[in-house]
KEGU-91776 format. One record per residue (C-alpha): residue number from 1; residue in one letter; x, y, z. Coordinates in Angstrom, 1 decimal, padded with zeros to 4 digits. Layout:
N
SITE | NUM | A | X | Y | Z
...
***
This chain:
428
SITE | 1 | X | 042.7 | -016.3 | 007.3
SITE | 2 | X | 040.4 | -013.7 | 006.7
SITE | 3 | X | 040.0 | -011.4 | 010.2
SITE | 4 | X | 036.1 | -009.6 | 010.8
SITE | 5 | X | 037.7 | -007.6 | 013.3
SITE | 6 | X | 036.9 | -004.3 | 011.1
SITE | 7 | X | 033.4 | -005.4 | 009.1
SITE | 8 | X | 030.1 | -005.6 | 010.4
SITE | 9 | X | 028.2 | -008.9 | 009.2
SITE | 10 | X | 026.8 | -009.3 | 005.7
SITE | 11 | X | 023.4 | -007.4 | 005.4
SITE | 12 | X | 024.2 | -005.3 | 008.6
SITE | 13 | X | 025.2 | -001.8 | 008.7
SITE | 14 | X | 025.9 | 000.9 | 011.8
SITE | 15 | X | 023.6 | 003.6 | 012.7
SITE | 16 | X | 026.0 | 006.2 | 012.7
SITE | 17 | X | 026.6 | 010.2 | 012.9
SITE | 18 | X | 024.0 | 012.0 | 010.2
SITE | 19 | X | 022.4 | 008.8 | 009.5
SITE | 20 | X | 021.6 | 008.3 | 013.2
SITE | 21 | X | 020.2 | 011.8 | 013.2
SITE | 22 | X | 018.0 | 010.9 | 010.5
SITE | 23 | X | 016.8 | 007.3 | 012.5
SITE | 24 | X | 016.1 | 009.3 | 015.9
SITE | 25 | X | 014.1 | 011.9 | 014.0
SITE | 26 | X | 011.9 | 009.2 | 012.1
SITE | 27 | X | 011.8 | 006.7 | 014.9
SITE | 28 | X | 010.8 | 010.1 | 017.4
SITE | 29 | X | 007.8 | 010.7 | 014.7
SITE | 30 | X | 006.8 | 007.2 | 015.3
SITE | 31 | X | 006.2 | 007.3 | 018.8
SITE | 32 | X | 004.4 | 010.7 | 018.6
SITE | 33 | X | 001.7 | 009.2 | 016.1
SITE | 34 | X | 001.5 | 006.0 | 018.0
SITE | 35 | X | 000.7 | 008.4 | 021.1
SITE | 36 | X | -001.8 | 010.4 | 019.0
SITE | 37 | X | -003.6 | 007.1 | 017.8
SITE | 38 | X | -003.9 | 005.6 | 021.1
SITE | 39 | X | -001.5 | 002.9 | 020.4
SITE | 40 | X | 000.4 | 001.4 | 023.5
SITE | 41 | X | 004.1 | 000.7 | 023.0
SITE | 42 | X | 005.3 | -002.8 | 022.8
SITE | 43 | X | 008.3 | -004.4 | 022.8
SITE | 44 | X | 008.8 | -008.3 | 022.3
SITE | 45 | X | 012.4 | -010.7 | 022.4
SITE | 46 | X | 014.2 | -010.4 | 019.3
SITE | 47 | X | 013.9 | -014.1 | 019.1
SITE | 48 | X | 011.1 | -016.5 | 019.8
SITE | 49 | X | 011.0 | -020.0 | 019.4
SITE | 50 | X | 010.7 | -021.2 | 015.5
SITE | 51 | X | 007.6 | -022.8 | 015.5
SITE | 52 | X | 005.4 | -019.1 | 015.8
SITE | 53 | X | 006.5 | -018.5 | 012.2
SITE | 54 | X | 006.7 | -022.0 | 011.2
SITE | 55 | X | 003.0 | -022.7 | 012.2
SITE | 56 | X | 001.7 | -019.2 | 010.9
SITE | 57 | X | 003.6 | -018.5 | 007.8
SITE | 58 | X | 005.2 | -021.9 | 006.3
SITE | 59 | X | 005.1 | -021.7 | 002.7
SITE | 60 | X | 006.1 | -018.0 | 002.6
SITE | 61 | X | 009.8 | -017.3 | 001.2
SITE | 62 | X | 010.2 | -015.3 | 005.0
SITE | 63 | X | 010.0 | -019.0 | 006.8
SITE | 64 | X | 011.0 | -021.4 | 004.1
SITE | 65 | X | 014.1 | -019.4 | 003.3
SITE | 66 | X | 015.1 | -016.5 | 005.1
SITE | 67 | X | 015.0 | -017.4 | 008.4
SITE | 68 | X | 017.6 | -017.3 | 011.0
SITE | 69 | X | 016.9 | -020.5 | 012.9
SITE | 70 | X | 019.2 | -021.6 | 015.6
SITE | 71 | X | 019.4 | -024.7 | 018.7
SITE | 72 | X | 020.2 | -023.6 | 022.3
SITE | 73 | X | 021.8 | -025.0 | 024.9
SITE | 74 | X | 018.7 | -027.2 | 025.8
SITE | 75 | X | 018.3 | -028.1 | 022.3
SITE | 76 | X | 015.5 | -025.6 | 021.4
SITE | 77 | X | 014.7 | -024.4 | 018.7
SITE | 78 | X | 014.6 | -020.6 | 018.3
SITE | 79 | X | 014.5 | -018.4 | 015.9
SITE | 80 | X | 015.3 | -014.4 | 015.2
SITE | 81 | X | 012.0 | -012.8 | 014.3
SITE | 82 | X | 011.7 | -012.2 | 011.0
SITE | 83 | X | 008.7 | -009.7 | 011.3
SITE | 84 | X | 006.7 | -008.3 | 014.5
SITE | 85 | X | 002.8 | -009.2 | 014.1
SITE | 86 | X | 003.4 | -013.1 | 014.8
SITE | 87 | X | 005.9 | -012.3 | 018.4
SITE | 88 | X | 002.6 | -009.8 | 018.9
SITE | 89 | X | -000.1 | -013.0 | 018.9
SITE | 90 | X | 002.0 | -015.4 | 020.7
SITE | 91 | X | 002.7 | -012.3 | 023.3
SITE | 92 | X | -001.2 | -011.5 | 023.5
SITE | 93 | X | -002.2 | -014.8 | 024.1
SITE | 94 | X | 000.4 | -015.5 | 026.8
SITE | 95 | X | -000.5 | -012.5 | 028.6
SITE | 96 | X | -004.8 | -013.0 | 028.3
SITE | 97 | X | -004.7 | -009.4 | 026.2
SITE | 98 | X | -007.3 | -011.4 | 023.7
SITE | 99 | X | -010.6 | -010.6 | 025.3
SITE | 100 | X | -011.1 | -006.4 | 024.0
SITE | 101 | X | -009.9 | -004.7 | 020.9
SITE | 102 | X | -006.6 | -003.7 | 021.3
SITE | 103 | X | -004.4 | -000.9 | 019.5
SITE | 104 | X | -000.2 | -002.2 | 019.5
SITE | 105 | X | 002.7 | 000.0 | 018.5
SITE | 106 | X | 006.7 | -001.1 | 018.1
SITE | 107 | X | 009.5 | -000.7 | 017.0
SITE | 108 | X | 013.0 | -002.7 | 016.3
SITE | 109 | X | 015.6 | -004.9 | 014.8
SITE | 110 | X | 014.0 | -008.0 | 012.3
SITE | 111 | X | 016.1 | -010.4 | 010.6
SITE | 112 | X | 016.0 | -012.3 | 007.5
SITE | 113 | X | 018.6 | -014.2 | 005.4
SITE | 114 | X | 018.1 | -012.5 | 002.7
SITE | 115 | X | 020.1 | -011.1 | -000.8
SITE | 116 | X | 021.5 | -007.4 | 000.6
SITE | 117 | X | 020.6 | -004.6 | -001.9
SITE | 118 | X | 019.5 | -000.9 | -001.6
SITE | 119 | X | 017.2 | -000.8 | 000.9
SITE | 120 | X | 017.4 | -004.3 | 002.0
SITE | 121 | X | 019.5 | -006.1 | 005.0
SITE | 122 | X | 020.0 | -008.8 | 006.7
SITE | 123 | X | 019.2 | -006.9 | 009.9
SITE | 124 | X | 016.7 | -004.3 | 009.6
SITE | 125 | X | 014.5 | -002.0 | 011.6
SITE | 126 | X | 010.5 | -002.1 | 011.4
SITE | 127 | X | 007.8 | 000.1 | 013.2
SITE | 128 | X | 004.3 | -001.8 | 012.7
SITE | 129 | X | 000.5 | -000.8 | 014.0
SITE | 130 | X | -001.5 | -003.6 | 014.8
SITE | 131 | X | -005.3 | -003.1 | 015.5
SITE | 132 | X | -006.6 | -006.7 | 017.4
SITE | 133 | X | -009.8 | -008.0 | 018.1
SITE | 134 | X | -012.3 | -004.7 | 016.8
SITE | 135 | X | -015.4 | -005.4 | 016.2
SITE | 136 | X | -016.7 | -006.9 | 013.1
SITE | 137 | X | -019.2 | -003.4 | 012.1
SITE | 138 | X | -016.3 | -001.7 | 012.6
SITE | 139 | X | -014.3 | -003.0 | 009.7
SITE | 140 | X | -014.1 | -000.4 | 007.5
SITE | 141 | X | -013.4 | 002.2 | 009.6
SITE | 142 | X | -010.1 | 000.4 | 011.3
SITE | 143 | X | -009.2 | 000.6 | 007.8
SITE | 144 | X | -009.2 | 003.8 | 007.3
SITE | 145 | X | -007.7 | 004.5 | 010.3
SITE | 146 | X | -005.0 | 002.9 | 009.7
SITE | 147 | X | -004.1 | 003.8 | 006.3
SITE | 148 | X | -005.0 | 008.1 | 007.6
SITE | 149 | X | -002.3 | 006.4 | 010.7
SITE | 150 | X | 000.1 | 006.4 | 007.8
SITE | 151 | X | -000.6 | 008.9 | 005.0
SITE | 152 | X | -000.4 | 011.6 | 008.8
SITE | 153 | X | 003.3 | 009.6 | 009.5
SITE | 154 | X | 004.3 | 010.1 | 005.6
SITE | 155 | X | 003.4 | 013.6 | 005.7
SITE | 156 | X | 005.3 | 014.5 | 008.7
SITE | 157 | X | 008.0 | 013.2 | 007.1
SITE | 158 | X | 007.2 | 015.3 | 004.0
SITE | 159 | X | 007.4 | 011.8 | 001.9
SITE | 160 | X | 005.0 | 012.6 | -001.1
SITE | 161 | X | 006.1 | 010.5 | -003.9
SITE | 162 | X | 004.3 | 007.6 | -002.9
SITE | 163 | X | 001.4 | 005.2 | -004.7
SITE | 164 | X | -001.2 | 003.3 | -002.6
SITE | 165 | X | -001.6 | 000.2 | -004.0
SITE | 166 | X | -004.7 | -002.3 | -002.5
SITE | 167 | X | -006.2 | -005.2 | -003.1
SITE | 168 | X | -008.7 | -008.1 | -001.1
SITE | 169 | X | -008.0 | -011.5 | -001.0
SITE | 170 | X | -011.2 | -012.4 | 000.7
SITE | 171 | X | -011.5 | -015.5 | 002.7
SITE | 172 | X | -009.5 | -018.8 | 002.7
SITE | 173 | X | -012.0 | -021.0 | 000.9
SITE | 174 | X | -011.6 | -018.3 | -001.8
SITE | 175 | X | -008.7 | -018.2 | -001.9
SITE | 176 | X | -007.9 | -022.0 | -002.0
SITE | 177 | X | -010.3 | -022.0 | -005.3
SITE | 178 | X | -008.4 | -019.1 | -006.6
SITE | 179 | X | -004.8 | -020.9 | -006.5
SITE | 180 | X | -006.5 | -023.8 | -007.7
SITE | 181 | X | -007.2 | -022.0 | -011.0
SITE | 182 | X | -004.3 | -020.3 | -010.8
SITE | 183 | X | -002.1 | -023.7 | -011.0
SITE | 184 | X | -004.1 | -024.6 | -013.9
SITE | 185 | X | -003.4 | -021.6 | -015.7
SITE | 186 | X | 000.3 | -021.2 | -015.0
SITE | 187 | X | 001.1 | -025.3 | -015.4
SITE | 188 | X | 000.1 | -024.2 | -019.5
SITE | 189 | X | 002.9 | -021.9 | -019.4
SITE | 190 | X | 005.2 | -024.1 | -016.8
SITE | 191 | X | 008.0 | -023.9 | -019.2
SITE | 192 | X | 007.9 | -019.8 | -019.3
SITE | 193 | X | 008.0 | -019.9 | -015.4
SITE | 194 | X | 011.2 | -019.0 | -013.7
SITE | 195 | X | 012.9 | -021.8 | -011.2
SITE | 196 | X | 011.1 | -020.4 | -007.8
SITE | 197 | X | 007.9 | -019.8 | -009.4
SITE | 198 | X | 008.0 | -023.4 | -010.5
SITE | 199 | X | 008.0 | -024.5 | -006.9
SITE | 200 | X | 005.9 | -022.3 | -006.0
SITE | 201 | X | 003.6 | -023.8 | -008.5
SITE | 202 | X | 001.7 | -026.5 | -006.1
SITE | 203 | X | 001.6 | -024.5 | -002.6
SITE | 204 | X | 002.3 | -021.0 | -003.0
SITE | 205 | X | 000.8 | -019.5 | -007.0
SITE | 206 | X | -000.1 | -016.4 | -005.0
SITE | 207 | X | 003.5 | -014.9 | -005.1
SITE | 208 | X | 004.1 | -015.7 | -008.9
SITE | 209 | X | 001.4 | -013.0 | -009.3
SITE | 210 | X | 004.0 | -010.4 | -007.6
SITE | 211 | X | 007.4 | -011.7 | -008.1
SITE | 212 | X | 009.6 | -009.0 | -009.8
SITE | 213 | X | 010.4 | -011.0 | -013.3
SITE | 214 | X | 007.4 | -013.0 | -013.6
SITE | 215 | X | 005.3 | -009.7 | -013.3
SITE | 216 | X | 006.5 | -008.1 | -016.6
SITE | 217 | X | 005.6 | -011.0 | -018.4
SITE | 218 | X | 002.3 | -010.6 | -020.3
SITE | 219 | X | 000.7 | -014.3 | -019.7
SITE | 220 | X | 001.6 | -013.5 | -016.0
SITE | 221 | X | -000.7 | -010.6 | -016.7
SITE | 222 | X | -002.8 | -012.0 | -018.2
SITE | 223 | X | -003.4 | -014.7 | -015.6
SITE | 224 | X | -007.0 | -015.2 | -013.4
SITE | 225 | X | -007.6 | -012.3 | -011.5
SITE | 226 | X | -008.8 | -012.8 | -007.8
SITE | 227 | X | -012.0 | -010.2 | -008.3
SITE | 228 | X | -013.0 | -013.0 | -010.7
SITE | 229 | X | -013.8 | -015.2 | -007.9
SITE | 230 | X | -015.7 | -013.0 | -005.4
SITE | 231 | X | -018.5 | -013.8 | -003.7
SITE | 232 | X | -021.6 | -010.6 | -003.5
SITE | 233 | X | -020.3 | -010.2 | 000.1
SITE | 234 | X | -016.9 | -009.4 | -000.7
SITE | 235 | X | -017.7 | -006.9 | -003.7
SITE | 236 | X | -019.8 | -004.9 | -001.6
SITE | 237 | X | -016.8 | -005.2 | 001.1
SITE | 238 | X | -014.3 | -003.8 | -001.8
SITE | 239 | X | -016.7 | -000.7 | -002.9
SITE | 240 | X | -017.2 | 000.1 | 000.5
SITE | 241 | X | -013.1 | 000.6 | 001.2
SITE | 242 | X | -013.2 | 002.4 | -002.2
SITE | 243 | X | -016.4 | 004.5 | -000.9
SITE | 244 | X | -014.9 | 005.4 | 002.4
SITE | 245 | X | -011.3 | 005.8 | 000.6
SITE | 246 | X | -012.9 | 008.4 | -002.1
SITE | 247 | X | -015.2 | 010.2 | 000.9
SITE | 248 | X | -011.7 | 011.0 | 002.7
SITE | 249 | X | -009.7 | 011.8 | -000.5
SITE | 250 | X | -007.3 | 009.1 | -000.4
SITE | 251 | X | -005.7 | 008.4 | -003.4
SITE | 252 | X | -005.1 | 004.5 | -004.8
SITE | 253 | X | -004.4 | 002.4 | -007.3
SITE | 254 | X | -006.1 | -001.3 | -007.2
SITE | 255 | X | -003.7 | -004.0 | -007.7
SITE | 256 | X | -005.6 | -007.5 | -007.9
SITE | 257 | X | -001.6 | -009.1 | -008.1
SITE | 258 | X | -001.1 | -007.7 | -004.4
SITE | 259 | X | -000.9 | -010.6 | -001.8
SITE | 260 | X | 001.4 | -009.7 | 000.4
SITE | 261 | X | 004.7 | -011.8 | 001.4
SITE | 262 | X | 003.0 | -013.5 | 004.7
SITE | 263 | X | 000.7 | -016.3 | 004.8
SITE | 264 | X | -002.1 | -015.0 | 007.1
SITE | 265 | X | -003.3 | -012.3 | 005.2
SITE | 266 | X | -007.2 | -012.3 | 003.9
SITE | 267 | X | -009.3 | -009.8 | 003.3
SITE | 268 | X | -008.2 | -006.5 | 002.6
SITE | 269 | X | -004.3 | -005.8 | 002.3
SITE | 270 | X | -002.5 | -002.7 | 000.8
SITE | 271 | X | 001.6 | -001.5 | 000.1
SITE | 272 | X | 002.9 | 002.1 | -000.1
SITE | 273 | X | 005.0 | 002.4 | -003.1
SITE | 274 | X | 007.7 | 004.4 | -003.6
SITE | 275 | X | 007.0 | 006.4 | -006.9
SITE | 276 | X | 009.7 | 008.6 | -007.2
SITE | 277 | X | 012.3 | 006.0 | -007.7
SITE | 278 | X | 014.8 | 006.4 | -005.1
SITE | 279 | X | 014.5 | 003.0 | -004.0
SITE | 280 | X | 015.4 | 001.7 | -007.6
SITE | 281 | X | 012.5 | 000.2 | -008.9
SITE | 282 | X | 009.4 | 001.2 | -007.1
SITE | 283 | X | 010.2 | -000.8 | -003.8
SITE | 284 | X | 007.5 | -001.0 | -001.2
SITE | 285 | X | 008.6 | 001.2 | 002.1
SITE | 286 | X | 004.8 | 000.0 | 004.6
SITE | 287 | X | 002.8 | -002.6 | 004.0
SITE | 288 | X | -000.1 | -004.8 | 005.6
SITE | 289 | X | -003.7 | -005.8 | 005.5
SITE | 290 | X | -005.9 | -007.9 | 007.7
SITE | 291 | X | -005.6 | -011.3 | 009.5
SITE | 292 | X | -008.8 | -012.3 | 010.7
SITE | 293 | X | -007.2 | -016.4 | 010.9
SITE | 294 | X | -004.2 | -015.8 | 012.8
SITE | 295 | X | -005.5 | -016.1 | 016.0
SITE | 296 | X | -006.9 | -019.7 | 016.0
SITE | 297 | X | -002.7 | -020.8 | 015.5
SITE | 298 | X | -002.4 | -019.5 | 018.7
SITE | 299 | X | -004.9 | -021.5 | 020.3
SITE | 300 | X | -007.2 | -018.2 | 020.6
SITE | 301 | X | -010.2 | -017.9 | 019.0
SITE | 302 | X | -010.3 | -016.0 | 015.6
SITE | 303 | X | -010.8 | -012.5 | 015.5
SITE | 304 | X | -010.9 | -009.4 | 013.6
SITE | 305 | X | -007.2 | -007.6 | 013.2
SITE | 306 | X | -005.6 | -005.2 | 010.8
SITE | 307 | X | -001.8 | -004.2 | 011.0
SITE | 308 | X | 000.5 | -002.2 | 008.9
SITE | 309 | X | 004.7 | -002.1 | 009.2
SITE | 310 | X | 007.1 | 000.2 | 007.4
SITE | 311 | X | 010.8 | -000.5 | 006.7
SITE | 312 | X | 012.8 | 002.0 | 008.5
SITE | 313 | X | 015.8 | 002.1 | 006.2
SITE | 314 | X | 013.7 | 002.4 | 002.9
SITE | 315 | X | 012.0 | 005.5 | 004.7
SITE | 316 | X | 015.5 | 006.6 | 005.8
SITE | 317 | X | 016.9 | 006.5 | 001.7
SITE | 318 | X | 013.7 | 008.6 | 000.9
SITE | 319 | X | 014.3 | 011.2 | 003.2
SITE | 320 | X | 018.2 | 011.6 | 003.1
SITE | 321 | X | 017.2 | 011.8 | -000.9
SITE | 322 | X | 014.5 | 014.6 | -000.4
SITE | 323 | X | 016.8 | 016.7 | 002.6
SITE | 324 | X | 020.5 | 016.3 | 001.1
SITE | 325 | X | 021.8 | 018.7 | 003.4
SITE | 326 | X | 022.8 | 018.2 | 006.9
SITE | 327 | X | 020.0 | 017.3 | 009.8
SITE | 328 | X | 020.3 | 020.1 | 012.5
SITE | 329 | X | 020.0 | 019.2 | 015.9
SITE | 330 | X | 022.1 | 020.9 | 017.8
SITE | 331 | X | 020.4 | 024.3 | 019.0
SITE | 332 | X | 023.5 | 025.9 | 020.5
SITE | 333 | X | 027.3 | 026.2 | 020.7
SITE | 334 | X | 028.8 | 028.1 | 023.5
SITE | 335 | X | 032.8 | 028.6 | 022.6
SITE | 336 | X | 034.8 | 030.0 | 025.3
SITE | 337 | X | 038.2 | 031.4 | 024.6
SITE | 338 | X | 039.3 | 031.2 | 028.2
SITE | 339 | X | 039.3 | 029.0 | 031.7
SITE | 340 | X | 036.8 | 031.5 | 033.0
SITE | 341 | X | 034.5 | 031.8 | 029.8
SITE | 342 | X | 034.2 | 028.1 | 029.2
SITE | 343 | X | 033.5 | 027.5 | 033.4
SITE | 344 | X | 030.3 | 030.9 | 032.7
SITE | 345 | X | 029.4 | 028.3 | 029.3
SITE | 346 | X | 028.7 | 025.6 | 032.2
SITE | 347 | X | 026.5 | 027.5 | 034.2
SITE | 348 | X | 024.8 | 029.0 | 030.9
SITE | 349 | X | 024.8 | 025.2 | 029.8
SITE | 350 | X | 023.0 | 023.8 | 032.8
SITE | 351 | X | 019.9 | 026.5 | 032.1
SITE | 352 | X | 019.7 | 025.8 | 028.6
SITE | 353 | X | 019.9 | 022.6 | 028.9
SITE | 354 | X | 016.8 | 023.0 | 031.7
SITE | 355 | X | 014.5 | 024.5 | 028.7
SITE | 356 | X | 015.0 | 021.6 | 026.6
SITE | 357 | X | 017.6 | 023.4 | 024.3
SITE | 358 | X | 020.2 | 021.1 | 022.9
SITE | 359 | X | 023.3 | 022.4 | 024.2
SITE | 360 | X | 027.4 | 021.7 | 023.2
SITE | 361 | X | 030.9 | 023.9 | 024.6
SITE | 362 | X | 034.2 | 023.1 | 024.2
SITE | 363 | X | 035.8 | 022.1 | 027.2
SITE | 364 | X | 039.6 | 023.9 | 026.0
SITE | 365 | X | 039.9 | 027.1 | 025.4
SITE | 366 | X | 039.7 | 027.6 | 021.1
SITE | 367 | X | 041.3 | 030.8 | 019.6
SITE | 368 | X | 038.4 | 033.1 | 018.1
SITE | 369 | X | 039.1 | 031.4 | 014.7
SITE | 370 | X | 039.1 | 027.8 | 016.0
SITE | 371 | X | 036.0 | 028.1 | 018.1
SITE | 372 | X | 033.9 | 029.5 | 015.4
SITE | 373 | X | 034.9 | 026.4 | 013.0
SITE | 374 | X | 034.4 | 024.2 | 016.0
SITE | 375 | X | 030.4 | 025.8 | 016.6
SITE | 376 | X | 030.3 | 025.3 | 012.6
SITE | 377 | X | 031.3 | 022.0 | 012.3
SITE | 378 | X | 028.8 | 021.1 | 015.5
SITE | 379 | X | 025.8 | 021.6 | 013.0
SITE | 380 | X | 024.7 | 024.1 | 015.9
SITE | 381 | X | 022.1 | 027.1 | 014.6
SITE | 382 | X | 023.7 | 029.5 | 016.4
SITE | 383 | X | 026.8 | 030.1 | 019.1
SITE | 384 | X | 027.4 | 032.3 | 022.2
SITE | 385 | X | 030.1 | 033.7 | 022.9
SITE | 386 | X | 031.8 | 036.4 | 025.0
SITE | 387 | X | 033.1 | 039.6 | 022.7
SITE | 388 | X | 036.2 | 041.4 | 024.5
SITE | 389 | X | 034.5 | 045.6 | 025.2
SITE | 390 | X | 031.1 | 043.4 | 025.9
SITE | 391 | X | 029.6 | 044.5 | 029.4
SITE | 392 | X | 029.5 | 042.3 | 032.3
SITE | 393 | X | 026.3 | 040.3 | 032.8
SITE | 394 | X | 026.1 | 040.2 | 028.9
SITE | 395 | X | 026.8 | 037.7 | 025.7
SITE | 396 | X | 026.8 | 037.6 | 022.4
SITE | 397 | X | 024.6 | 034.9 | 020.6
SITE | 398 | X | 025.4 | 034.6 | 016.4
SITE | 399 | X | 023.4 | 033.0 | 013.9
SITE | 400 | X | 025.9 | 030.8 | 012.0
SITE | 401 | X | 024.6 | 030.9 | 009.1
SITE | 402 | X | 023.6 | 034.5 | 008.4
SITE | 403 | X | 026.5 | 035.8 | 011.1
SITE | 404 | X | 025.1 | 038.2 | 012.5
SITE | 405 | X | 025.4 | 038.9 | 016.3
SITE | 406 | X | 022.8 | 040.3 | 019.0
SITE | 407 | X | 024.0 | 041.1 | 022.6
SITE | 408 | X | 021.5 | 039.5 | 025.3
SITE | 409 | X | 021.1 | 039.6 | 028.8
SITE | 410 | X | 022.7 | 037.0 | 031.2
SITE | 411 | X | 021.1 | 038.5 | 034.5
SITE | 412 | X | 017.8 | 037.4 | 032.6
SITE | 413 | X | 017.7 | 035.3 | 030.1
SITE | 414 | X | 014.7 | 035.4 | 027.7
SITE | 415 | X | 013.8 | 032.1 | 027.1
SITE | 416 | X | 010.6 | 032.4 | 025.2
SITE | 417 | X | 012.8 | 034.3 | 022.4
SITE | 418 | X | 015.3 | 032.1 | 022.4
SITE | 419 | X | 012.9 | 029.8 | 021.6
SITE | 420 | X | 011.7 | 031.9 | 018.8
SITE | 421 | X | 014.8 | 031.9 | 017.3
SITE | 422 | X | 015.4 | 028.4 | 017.1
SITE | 423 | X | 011.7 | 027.7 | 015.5
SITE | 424 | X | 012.5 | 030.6 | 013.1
SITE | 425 | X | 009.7 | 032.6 | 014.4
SITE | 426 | X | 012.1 | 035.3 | 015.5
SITE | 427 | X | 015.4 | 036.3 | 013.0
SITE | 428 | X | 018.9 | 037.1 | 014.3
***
């Protein structure tokens, strides 16, 4: 009999030494854009009961396929959330949050039962935006704050090899007439049509627009285009996004095959793309678009609300791909050859450490040789030491990578230029 003692689950993976550096540092620049966009942290149970995605997203492959559904005890049925906008409805209705606009931010662990490939698991980590309940004049401009929310995140994370892609699916009754000719189209080609898209044929023609293989096919292509169908309203909806998009200089590409993976999307909805092919072939990393009709599944009234999420581990391939060398975190080492040198370290530790420096030591003594590799192999910038003639009250503090050593003060430590150093304002 096979033993799992020594494998993680299919489509799971551990968060581990450089990779973790990489997570903290993205999921850190998360939190300090939520902050700077007046979005409050939220955190919901990583499962809920099935029927919030059952009632709000049936017919997508997410529900009908890939979810992780499960009986308690009692005989409930639960289910492990699959994405974060539905858990964030059910969790502002049950709390009365529904009555003002409101500006969500989260971050965690989503599940779906899914094929694993690059860039997709099983278990995987999403940070979403959700904008509830603005105000109807305001439209456009959530918009555009949200897609400036991400374009600031992406640039942070100097991610530039990315393609905008948007469409707008307008209203439901649209919509309906839309997949109506759709089906009528497609069912003259029915024998072309993969397996899936075939059942996907009578409730669900949307997602043979986007599906990977259909796509590249030209009658797929070549298929009723959603602008077609457009009512004077929603035109003059579109040009506006494009207006506002062009005014601030964002670059896009309309798609009219984009509909998204989730059922409650109308209106506008958009996916960052990534272009430079380290995802394989052009996966999207953020994604989302507007869902005026989700609230009324609730039991809520409907209202206006625009949301975005990214996939953490997609973002995580791009950047390992664009820094190949090690993440630095670690400010400084202090190696101490001796009893006495490594108990000073401690007391130099605990002041560091005061100033928000990242601080390691060893905790034997290393021979000069030994504690060198040691501060090396720490990923430190730079190491302090004691040097044998060096005076008392002093230490040495070396720049690892260039090696070369200045003497500084113990009695009084200059902070500010040790903070110089580190930020590379200030060369040792």
């Amino acid at each position: 009999m096979k033993s799992f003692l020594n494998s993680s689950p299919k489509g799971t993976y551990d968060i581990v030494e450089q990779e973790s550096e990489i997570f903290l540092k993205i999921r850190n620049i998360f939190f300090e854009y939520a902050r700077k966009f007046n979005f409050s942290y939220i955190e919901t149970p990583i499962f809920e009961y099935a029927e919030i995605f059952e009632k709000t997203s049936q017919i997508s492959d997410i529900v009908a396929k890939e979810l992780y559904k499960f009986l308690d005890k009692s005989n409930r049925q639960l289910a492990l959330r699959p994405e974060g906008t539905a858990p964030i409805m059910r969790a502002i209705w049950q709390h009365k949050l529904h009555q003002v606009e409101k500006k969500f931010f989260y971050f965690g662990p989503m599940f779906r039962y899914e094929k694993p490939q690059k860039g997709r698991f099983r278990q995987f980590y999403q940070a979403g935006f959700e904008i509830t309940n603005y105000k109807p004049d305001s439209f456009f401009l959530q918009i555009l704050e949200v897609i400036l929310l991400v374009t600031k995140i992406l640039e942070n994370l100097k991610i530039q090899n990315y393609q905008l892609k948007i469409n707008y699916l307008s209203n439901s009754q649209t919509r309906q007439e839309y997949c109506k000719a759709l089906t009528q189209y497609f069912e003259k080609y029915i024998d072309k049509l993969e397996p899936i898209s075939k059942s996907r044929l009578n409730n669900n023609p949307l997602r043979i627009l986007d599906d990977k293989v259909e796509s590249s096919k030209d009658f797929v292509k070549s298929a009723p285009k959603i602008s077609d169908f457009w009512s004077i309203e929603d035109k003059q909806n579109f040009n506006s996004i494009i207006s506002i998009f062009e005014k601030f200089k964002i670059n896009y590409v309309i798609d009219y095959s984009l509909v998204r993976g989730l059922d409650y999307y109308d209106e506008f909805v958009f996916e960052f793309i990534d272009s430079g092919k380290i995802l394989g072939s052009k996966l999207t990393f953020a994604g989302g678009g507007c869902y005026n009709n989700l609230p009324q599944k609730f039991g809520m009234p409907n209202f206006k609300s625009i949301g975005v999420a990214f996939g953490i581990e997609r973002l995580i391939e791009i950047f390992k791909s664009n820094f190949p060398t090690k993440l630095t975190n670690l400010d400084f080492y202090l190696i101490g050859f001796s009893q006495d040198e490594i108990l000073k370290n401690f007391e130099l530790a605990i002041l560091l450490r005061e100033q928000n420096f990242r601080v390691d030591l060893n905790k034997s003594p290393l021979s000069i040789k030994d504690g060198f590799q040691k501060a090396k192999k720490s990923g430190a910038k730079f190491a302090f030491f004691f040097e044998k003639d060096e005076q008392p009250g002093q230490i040495s503090i070396k720049n690892l990578q260039t090696s070369i050593n200045k003497v500084i003060s113990l009695l009084n430590i200059d902070f500010k230029f040790l903070r110089t150093i580190i930020d590379g304002e200030t060369h040792v």
